[in-house]
N, CA, C and O atoms as a DFTB+ gen file, in Angstrom:
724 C
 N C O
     1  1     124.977     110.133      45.481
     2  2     126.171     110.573      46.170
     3  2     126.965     109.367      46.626
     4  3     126.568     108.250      46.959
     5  1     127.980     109.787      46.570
     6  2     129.105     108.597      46.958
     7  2     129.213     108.368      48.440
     8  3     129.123     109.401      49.103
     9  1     129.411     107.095      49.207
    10  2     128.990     106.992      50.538
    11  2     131.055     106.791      50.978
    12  3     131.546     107.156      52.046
    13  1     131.513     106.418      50.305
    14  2     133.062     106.626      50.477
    15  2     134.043     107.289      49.829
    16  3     134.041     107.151      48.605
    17  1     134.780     107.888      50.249
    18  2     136.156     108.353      48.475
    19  2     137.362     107.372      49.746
    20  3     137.427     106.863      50.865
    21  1     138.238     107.701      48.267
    22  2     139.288     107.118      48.037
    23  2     139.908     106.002      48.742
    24  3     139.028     105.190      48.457
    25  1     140.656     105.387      49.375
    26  2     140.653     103.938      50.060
    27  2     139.920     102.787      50.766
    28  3     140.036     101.561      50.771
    29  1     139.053     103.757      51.407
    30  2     137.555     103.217      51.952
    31  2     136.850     102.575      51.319
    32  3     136.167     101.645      51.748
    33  1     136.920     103.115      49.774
    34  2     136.386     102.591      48.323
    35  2     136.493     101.300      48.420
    36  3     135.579     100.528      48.710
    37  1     137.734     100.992      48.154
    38  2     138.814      99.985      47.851
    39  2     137.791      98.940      48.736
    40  3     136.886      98.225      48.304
    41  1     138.255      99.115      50.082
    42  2     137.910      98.630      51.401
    43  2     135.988      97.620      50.938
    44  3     135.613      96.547      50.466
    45  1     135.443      98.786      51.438
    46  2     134.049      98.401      51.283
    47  2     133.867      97.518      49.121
    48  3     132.792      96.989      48.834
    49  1     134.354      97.537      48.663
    50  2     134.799      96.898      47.322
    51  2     134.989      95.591      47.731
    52  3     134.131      94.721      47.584
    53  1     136.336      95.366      48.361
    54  2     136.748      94.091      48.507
    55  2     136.026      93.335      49.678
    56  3     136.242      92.126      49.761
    57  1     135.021      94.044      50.774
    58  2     134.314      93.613      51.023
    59  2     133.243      92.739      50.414
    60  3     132.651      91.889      51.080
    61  1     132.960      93.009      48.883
    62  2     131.403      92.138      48.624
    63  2     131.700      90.215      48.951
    64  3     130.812      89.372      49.086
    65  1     132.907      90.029      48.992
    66  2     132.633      88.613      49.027
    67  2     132.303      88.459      50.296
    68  3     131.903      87.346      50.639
    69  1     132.340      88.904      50.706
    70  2     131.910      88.234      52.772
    71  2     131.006      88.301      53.131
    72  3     130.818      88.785      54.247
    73  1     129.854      87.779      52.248
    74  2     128.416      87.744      52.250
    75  2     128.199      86.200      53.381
    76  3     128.620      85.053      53.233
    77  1     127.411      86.793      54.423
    78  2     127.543      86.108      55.513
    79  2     126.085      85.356      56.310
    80  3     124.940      85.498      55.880
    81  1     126.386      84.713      57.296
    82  2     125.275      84.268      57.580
    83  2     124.844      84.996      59.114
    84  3     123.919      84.812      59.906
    85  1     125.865      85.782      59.076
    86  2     125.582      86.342      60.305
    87  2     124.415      87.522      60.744
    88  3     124.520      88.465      59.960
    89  1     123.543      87.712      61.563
    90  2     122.294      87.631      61.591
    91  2     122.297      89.645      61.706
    92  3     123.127      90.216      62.412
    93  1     121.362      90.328      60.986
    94  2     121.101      91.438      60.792
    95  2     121.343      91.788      62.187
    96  3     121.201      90.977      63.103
    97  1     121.872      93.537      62.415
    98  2     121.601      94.004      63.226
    99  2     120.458      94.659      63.403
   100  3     119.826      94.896      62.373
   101  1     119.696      95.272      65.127
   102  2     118.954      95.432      65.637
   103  2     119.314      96.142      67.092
   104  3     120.302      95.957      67.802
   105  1     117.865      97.260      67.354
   106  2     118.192      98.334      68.548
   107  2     117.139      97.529      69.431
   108  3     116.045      96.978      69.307
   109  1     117.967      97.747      70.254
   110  2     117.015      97.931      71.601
   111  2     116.905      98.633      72.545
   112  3     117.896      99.362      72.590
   113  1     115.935      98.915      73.705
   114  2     115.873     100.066      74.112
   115  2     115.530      99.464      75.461
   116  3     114.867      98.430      75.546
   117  1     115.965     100.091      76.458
   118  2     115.321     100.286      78.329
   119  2     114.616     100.875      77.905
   120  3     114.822     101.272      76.759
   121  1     113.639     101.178      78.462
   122  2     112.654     102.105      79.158
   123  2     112.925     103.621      79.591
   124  3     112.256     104.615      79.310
   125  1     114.118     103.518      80.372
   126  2     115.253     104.557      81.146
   127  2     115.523     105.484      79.516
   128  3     115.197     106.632      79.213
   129  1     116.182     104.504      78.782
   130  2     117.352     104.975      77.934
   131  2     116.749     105.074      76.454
   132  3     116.444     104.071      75.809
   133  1     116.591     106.530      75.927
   134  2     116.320     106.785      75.029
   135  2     117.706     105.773      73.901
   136  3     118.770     105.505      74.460
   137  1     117.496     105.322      72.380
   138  2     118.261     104.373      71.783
   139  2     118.575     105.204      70.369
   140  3     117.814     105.120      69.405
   141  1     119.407     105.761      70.364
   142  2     120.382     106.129      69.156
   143  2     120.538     105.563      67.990
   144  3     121.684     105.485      67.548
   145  1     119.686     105.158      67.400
   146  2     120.349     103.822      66.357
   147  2     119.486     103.742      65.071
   148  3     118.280     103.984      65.029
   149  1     120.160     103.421      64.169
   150  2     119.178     103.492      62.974
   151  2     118.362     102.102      62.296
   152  3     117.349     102.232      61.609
   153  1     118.869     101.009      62.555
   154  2     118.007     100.492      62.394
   155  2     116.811      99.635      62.872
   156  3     117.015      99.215      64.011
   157  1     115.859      99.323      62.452
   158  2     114.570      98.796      62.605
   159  2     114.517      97.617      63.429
   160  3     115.513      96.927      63.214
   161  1     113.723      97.101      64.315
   162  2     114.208      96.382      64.944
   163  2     113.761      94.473      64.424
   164  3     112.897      94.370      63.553
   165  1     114.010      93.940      64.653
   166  2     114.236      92.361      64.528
   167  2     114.356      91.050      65.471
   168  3     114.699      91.075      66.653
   169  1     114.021      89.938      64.749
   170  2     114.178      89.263      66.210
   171  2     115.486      88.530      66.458
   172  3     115.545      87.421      66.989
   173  1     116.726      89.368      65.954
   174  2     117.762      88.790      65.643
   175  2     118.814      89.475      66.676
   176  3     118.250      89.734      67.739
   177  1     120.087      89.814      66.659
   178  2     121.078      90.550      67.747
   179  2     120.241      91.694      68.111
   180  3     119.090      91.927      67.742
   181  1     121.150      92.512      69.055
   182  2     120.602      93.113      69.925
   183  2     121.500      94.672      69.672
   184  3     122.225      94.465      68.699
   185  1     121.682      95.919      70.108
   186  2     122.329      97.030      70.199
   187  2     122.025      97.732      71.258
   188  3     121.315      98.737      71.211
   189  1     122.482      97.313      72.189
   190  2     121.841      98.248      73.507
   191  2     123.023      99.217      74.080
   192  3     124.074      99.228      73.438
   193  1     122.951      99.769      74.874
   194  2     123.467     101.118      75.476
   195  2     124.392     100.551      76.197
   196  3     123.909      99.542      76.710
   197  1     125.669     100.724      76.541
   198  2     126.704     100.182      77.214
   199  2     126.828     100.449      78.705
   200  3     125.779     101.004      79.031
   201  1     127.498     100.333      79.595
   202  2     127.181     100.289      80.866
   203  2     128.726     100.964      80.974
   204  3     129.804     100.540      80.557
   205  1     128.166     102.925      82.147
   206  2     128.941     103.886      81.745
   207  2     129.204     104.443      80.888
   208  3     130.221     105.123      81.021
   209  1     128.644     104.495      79.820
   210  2     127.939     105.226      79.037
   211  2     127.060     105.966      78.567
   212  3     126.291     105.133      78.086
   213  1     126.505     107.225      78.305
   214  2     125.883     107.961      77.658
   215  2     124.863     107.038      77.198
   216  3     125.357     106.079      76.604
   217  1     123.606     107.021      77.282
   218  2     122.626     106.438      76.147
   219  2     122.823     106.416      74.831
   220  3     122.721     105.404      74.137
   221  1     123.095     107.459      74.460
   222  2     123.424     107.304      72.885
   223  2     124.624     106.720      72.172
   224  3     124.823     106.566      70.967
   225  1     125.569     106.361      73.501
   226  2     126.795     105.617      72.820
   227  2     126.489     104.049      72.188
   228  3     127.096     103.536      71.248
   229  1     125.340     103.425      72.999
   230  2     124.832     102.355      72.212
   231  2     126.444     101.127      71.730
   232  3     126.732     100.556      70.678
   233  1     126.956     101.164      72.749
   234  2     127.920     100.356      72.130
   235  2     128.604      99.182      72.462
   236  3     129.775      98.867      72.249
   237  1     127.639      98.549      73.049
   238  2     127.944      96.642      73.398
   239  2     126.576      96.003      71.576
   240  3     125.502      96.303      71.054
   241  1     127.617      95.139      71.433
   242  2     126.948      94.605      70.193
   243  2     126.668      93.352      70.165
   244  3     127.606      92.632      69.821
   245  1     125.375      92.679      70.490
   246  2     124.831      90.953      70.866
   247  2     125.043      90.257      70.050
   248  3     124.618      90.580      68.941
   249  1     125.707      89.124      70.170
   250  2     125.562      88.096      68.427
   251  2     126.907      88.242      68.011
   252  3     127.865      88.729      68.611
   253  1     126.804      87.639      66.664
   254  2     127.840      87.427      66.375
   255  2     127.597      88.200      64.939
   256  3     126.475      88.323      64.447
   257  1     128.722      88.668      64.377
   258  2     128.283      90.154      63.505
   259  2     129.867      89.627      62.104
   260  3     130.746      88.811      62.382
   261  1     129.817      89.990      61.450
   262  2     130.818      89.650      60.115
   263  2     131.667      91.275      60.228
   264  3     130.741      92.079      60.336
   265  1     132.416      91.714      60.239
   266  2     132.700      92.588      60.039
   267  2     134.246      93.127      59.605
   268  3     135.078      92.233      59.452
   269  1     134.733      94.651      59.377
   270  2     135.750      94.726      58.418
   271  2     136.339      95.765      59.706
   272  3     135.532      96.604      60.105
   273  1     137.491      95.736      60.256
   274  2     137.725      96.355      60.684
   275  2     139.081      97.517      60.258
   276  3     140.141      97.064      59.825
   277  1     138.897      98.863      60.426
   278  2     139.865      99.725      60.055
   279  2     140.843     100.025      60.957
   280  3     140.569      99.908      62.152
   281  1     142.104     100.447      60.571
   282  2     143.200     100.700      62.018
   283  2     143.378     102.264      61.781
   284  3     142.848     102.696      60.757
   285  1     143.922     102.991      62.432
   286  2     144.376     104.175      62.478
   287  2     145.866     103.893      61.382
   288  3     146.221     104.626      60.459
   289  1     146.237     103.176      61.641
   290  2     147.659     102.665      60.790
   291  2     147.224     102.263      59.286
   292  3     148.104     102.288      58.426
   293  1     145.688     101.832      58.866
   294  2     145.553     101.711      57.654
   295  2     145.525     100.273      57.574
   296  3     145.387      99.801      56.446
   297  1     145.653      99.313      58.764
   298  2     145.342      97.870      58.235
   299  2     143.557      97.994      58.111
   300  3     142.819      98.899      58.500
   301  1     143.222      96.656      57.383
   302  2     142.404      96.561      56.889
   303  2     142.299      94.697      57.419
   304  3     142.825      93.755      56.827
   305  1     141.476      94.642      58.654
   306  2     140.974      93.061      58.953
   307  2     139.606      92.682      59.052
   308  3     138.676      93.191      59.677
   309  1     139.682      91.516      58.183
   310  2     138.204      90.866      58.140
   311  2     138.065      90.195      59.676
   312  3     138.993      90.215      60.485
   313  1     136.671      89.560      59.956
   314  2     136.692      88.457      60.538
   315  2     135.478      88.760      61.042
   316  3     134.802      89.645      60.517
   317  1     134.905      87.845      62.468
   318  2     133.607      87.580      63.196
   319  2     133.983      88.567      64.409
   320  3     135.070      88.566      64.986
   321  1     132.921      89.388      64.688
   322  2     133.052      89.535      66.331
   323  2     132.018      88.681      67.254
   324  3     131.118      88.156      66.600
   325  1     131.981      88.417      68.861
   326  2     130.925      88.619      69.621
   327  2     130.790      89.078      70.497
   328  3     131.701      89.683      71.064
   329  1     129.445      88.961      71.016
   330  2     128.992      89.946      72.330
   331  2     129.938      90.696      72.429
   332  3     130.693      90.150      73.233
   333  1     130.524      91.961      71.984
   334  2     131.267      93.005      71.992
   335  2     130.937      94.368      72.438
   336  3     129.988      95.115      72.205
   337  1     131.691      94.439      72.940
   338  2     131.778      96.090      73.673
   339  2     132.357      97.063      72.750
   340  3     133.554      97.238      72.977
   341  1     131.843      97.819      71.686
   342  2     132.902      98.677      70.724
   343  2     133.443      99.581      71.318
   344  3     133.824     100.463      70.548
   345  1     133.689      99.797      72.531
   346  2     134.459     100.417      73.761
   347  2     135.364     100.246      74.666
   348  3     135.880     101.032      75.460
   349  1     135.535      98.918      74.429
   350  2     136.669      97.917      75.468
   351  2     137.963      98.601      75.217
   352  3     138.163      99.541      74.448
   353  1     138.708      98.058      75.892
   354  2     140.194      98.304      75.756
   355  2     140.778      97.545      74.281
   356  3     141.666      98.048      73.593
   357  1     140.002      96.078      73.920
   358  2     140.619      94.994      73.067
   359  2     139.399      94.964      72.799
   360  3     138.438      95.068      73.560
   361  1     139.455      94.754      71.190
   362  2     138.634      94.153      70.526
   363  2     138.820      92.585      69.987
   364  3     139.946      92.187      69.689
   365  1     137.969      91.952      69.909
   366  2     138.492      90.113      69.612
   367  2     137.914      90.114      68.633
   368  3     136.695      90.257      68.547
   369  1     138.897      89.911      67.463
   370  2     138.274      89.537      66.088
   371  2     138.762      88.150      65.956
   372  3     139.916      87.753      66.117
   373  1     137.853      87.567      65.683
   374  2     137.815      85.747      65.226
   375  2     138.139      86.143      63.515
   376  3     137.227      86.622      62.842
   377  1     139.452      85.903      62.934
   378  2     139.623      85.439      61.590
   379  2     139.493      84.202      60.801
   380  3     139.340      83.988      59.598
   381  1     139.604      83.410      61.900
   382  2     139.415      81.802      61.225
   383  2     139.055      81.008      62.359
   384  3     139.782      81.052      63.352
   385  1     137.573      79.965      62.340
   386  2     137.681      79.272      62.926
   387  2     138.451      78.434      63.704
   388  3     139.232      77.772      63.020
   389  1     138.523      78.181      65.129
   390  2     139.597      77.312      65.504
   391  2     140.487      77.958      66.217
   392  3     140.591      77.658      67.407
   393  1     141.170      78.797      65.756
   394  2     141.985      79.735      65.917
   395  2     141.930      80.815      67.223
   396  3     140.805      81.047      67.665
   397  1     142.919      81.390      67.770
   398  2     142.597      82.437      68.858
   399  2     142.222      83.931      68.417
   400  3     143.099      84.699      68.018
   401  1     141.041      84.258      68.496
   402  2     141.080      85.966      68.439
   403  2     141.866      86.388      68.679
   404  3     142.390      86.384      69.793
   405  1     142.509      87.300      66.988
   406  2     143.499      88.462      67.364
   407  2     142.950      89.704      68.176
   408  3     141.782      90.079      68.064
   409  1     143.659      90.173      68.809
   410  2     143.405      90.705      70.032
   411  2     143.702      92.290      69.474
   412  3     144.897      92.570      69.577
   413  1     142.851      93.403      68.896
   414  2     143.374      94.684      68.649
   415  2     143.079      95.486      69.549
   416  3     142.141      95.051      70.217
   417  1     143.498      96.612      69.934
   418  2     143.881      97.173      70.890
   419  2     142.691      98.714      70.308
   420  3     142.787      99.352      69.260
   421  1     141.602      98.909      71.518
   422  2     140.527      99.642      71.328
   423  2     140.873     100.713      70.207
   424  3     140.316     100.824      69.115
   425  1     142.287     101.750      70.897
   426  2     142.479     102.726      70.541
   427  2     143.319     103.091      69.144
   428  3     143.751     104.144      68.675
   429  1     143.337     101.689      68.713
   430  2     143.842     101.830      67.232
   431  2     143.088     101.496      65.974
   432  3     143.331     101.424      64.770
   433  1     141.582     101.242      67.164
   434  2     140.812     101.441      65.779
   435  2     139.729     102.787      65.464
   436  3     138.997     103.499      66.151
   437  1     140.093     102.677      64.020
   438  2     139.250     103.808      62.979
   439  2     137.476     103.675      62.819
   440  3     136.448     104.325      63.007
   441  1     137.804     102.773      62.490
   442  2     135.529     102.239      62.265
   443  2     135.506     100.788      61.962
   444  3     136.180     100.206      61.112
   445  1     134.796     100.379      62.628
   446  2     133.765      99.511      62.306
   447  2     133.154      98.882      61.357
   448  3     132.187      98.486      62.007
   449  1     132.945      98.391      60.045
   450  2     131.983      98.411      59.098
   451  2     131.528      96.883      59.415
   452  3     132.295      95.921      59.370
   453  1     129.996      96.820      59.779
   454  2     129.312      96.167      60.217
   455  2     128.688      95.027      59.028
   456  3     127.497      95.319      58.918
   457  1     129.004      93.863      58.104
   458  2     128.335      94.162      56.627
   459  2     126.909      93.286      57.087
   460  3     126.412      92.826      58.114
   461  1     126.625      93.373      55.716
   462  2     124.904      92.755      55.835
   463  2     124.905      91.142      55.326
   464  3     125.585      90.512      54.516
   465  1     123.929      90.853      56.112
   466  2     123.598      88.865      55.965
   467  2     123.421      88.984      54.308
   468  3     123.097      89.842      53.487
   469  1     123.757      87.848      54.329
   470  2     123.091      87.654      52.496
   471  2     122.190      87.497      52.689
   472  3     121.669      86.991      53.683
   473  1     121.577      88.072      51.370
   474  2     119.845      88.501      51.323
   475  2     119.193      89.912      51.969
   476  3     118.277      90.469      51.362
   477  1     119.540      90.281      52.816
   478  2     119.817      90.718      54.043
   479  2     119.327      92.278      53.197
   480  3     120.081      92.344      52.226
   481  1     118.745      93.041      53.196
   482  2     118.329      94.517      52.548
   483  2     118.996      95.523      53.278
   484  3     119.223      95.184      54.439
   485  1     119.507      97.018      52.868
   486  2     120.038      97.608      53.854
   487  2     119.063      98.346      54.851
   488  3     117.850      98.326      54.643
   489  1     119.452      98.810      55.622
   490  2     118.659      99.301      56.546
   491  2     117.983     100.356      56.531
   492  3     118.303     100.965      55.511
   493  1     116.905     101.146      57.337
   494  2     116.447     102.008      56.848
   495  2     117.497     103.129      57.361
   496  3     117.990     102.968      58.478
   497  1     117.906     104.407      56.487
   498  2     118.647     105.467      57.257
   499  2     117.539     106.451      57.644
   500  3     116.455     106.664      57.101
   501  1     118.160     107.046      58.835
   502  2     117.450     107.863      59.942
   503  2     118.415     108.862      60.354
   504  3     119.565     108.441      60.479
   505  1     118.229     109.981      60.574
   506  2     118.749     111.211      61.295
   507  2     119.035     112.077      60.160
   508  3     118.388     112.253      59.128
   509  1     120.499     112.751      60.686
   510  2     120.868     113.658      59.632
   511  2     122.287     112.798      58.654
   512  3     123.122     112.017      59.110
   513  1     122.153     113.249      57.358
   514  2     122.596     112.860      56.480
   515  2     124.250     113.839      56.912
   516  3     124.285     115.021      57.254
   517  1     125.563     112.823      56.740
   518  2     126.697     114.049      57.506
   519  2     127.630     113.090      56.769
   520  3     127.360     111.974      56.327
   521  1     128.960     113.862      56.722
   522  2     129.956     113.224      55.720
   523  2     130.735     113.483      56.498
   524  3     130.971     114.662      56.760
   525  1     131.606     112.100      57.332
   526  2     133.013     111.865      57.997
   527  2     134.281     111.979      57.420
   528  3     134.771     111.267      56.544
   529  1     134.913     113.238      58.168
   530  2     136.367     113.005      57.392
   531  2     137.295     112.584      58.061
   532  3     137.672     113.429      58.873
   533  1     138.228     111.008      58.118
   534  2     138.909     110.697      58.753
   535  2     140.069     111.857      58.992
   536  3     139.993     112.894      58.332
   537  1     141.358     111.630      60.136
   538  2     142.591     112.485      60.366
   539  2     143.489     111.539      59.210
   540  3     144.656     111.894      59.044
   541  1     142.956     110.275      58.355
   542  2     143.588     110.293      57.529
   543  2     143.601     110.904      56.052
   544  3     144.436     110.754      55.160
   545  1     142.362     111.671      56.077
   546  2     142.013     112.263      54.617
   547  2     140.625     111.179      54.612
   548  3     139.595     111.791      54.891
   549  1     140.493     110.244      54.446
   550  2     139.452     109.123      54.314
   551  2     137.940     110.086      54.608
   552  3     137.658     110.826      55.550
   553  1     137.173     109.719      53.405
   554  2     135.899     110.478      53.927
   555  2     134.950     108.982      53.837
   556  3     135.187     107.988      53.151
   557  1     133.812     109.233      54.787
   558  2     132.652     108.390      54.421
   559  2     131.209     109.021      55.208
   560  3     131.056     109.372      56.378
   561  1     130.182     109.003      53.984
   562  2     129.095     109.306      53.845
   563  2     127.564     108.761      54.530
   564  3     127.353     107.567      54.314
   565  1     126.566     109.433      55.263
   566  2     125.850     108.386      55.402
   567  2     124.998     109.257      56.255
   568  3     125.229     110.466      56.284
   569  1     123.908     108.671      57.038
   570  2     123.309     109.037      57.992
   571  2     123.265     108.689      59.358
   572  3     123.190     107.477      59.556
   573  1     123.293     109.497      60.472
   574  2     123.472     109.547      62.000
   575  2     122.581     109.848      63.054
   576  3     122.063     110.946      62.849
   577  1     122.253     109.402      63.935
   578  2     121.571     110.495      64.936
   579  2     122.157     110.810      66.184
   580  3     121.827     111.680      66.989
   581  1     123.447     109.645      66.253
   582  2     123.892     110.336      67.521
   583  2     125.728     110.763      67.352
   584  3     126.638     110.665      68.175
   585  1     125.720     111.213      66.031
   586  2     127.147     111.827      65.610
   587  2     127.268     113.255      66.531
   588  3     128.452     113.446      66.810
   589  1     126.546     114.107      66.975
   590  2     126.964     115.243      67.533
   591  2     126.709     114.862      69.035
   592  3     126.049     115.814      69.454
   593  1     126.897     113.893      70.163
   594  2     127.202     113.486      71.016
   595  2     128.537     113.663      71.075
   596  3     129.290     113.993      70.159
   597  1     128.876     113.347      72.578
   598  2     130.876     113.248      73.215
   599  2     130.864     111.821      73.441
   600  3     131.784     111.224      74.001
   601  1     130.049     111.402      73.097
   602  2     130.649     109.509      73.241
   603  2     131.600     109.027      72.706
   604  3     131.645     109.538      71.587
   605  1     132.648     108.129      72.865
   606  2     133.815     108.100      71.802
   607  2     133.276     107.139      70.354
   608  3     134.046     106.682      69.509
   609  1     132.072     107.024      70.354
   610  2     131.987     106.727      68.737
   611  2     130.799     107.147      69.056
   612  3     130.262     107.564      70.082
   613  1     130.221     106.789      67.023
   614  2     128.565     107.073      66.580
   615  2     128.760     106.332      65.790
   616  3     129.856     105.795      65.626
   617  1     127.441     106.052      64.895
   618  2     126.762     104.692      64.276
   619  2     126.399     106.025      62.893
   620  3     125.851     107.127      62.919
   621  1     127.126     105.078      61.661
   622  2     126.694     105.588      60.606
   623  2     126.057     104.988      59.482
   624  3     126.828     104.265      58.852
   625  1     125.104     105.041      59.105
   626  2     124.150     103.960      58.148
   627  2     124.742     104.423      56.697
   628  3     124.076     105.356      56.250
   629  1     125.654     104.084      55.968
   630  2     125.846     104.676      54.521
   631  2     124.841     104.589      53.727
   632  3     123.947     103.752      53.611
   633  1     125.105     105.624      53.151
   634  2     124.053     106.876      52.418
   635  2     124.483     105.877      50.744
   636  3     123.547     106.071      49.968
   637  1     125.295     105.188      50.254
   638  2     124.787     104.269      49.095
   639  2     125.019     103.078      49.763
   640  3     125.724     102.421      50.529
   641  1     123.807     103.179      48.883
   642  2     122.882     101.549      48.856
   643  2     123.086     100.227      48.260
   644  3     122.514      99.163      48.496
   645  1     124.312     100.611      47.184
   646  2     124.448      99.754      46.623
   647  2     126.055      98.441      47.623
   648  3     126.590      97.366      47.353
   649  1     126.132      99.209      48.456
   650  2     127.808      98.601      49.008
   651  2     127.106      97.582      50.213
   652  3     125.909      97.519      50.493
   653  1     128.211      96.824      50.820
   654  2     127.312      95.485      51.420
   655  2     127.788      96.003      53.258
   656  3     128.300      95.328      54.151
   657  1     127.453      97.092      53.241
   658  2     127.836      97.226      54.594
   659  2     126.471      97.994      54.814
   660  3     125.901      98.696      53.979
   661  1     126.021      97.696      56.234
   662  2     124.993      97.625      56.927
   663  2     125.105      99.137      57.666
   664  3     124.290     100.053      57.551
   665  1     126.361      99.134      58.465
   666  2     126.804     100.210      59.284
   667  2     127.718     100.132      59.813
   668  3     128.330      99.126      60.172
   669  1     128.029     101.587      59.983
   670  2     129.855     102.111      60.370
   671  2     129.711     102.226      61.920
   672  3     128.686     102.856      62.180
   673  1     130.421     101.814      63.097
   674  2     130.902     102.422      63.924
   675  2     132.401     102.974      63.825
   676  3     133.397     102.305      63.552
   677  1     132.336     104.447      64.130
   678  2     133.209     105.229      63.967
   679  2     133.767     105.879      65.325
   680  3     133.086     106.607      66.047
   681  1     134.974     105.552      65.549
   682  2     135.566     106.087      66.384
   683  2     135.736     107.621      66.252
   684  3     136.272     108.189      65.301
   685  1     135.226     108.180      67.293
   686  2     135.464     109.876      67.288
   687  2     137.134     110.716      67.251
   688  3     137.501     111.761      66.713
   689  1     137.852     109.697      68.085
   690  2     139.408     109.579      67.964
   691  2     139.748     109.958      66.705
   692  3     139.910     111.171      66.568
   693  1     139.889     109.338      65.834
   694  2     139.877     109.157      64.301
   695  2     139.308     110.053      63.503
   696  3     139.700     109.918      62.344
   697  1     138.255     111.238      63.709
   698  2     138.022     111.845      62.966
   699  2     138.863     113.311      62.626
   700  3     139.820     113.726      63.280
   701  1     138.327     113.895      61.582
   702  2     139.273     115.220      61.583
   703  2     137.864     115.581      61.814
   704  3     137.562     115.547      63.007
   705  1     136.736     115.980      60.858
   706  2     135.480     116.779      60.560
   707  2     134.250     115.684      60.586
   708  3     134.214     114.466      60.412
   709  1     133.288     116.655      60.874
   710  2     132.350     116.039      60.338
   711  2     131.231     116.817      60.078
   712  3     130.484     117.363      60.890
   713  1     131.173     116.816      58.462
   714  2     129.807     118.008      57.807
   715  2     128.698     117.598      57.714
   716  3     128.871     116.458      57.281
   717  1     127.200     117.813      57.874
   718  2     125.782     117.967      57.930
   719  2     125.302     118.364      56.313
   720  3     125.399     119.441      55.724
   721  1     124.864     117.321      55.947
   722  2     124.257     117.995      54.509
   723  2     124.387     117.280      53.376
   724  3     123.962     117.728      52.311
């Protein structure tokens, strides 16, 4: 099964060159706080539960991560994040060394795509297998466990294996549907 249609394609495509050195993601858990998350853990970044948040929103991200970010408008930006809150008001994407993080604005973004270190294997998927349909038409495929939460996003592990992305955070904003199966 296909883990994207139509532009997303494109997207996660022109992703393969950004094979990175940036270090696998990884969950962690309180004690308190049951952890939402699909993959396995490591001795590398961190995914813990955000502060004012739901446990399962899971959405401050440790380290420094390669990633592709989507807009509600349809831009399409590469670059580095860190220690990030995928909940803030601003997100700081580092595009080029040196340079000042462009500064995007929480609520204009669509998802996340998290990609994988080179070498780097994908992760294991966990929960239920559910297919996202953006409010732009945009679908993408994969597995979840904390997609039927009210948190304003969930964590989606794509369902093919062959594309270099690790995992989606998906803004709930942004969606139209989302089917089980």
């Amino acid at each position: 099964s296909s883990v994207v249609a139509h532009a997303v394609t494109a997207a996660v495509a022109v992703s393969a060159p950004f094979r990175s050195a940036a270090v696998p993601v990884q969950v962690a858990a309180t004690p308190a706080m049951p952890v939402a998350n699909h993959l396995r853990p490591t001795d590398d970044a961190l995914f813990v539960a955000g502060a004012g948040f739901a446990p399962s929103a899971n959405s401050f991200v440790e380290g420094e991560h390669r990633v592709i970010i989507h807009t509600i408008e349809g831009q399409v930006k590469r670059g580095t994040i860190r220690d990030a809150d995928l909940l803030e008001d601003v997100i700081s994407l580092e595009q080029q060394s040196g340079f000042a993080p462009e500064r995007i604005p929480g609520k204009r973004v669509k998802a996340i795509f998290f990609m994988l270190a080179a070498g780097a294997r994908q992760p294991q998927a966990e929960g239920s297998k559910i297919r996202v349909t953006f409010n732009d038409g945009r679908q993408v495929a994969g597995f979840s466990q904390d997609f039927k939460g009210h948190t304003p996003g969930f964590f989606v592990v794509p369902a093919d294996t062959r594309t270099n992305t690790a995992r989606i955070f998906i803004y709930r904003s942004s969606v139209q549907a989302v089917a089980e199966g």
